[in-house]
C-alpha positions as CSV (number, residue, x, y, z in Angstrom):
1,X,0.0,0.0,0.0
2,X,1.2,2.9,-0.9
3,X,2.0,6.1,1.6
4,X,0.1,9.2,1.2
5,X,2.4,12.5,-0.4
6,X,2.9,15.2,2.2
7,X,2.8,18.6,0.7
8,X,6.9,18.9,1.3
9,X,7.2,16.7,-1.0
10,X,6.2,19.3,-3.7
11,X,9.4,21.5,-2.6
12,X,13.2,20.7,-2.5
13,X,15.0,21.2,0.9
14,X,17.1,23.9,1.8
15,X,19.4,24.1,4.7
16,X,20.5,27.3,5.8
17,X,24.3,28.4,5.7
18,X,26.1,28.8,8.6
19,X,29.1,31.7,8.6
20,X,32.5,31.3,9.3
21,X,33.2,30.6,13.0
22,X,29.8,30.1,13.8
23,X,28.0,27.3,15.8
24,X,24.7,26.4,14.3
25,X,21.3,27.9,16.1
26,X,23.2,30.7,17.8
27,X,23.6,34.5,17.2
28,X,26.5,36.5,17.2
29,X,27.4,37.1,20.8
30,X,26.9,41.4,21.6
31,X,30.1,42.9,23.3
32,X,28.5,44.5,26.2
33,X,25.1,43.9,27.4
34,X,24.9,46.7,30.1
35,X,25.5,49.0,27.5
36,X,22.6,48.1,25.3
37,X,20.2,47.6,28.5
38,X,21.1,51.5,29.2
39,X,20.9,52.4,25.7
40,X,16.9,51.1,26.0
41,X,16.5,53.0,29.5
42,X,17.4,55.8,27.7
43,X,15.1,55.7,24.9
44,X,12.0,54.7,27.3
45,X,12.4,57.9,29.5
46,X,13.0,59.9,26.1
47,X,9.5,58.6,25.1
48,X,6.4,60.8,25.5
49,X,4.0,59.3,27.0
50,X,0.0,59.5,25.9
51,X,-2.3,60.9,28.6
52,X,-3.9,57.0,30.3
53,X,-7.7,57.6,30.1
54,X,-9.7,56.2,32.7
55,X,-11.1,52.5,31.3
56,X,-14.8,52.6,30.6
57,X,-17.8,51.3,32.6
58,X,-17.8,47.8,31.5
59,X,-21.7,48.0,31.4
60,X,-20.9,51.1,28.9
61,X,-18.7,48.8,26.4
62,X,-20.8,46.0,26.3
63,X,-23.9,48.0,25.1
64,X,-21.6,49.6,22.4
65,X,-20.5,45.7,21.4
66,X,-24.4,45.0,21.2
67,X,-24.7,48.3,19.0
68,X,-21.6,47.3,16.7
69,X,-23.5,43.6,16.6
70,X,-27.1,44.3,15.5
71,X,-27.0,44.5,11.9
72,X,-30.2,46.7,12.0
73,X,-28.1,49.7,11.5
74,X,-26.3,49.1,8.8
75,X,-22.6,47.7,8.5
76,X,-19.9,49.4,10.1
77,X,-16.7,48.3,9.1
78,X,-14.4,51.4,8.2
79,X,-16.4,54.1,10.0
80,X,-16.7,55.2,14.0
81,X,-19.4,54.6,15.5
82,X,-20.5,57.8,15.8
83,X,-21.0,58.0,12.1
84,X,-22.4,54.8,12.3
85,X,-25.1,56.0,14.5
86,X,-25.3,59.3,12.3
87,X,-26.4,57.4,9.2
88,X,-28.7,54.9,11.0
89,X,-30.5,58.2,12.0
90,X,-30.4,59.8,8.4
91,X,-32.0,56.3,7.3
92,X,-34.3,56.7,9.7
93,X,-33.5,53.1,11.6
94,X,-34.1,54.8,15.1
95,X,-30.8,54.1,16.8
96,X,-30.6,54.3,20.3
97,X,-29.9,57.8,22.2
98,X,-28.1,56.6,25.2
99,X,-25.7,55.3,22.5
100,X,-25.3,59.0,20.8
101,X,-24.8,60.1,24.1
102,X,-21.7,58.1,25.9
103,X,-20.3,58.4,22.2
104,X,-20.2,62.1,22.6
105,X,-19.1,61.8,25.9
106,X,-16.4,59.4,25.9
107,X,-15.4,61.3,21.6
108,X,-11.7,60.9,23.0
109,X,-11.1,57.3,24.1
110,X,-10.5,55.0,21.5
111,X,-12.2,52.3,23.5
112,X,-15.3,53.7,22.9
113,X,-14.8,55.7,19.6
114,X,-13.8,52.8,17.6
């Protein structure tokens, strides 16, 4: 009886050089690890931080995930949900006001925008 093929069996094998001096499966060796662990110190306290925005209600979020999930009001892949709601209204779908209302609340976390 005869074995099934494997999909590798379609391609030739390669094996990967290894450089001069080398052992396989290792990297090159750095010269001095302190310095590159003060190098990224460095480069983290040289970073600006972004203002941390309080998390949401959890109660909030989850009625947003039910708006995003009732198809009702049209798709919203590619748009907020603020302009989501916006032209559920123009259509005249009747979308919900309490969601209207922690969107314009809540307009500059991300959480809650997108």
């Amino acid at each position: 009886m005869e074995q099934p093929r494997r999909i590798t069996d379609s391609f030739p094998r390669r094996r990967r050089r290894r450089g001069p001096g080398r052992p396989p499966g290792r990297l090159k060796n750095k010269k001095n690890k302190d310095e590159d662990k003060d190098k990224v110190q460095v480069k983290l306290r040289d970073c600006p931080r972004a203002p941390s925005q309080p998390s949401p209600d959890p109660a909030l979020l989850e009625m947003l995930r039910r708006f995003d999930l009732s198809w009702e009001y049209g798709p919203c892949t590619g748009i907020t949900r603020l302009q989501r709601w916006e032209r559920a209204q123009e259509l005249g779908l009747k979308p919900p006001g309490p969601i209207r209302d922690a969107l314009l609340e809540h307009r500059d976390n991300p959480d809650v925008t997108y």
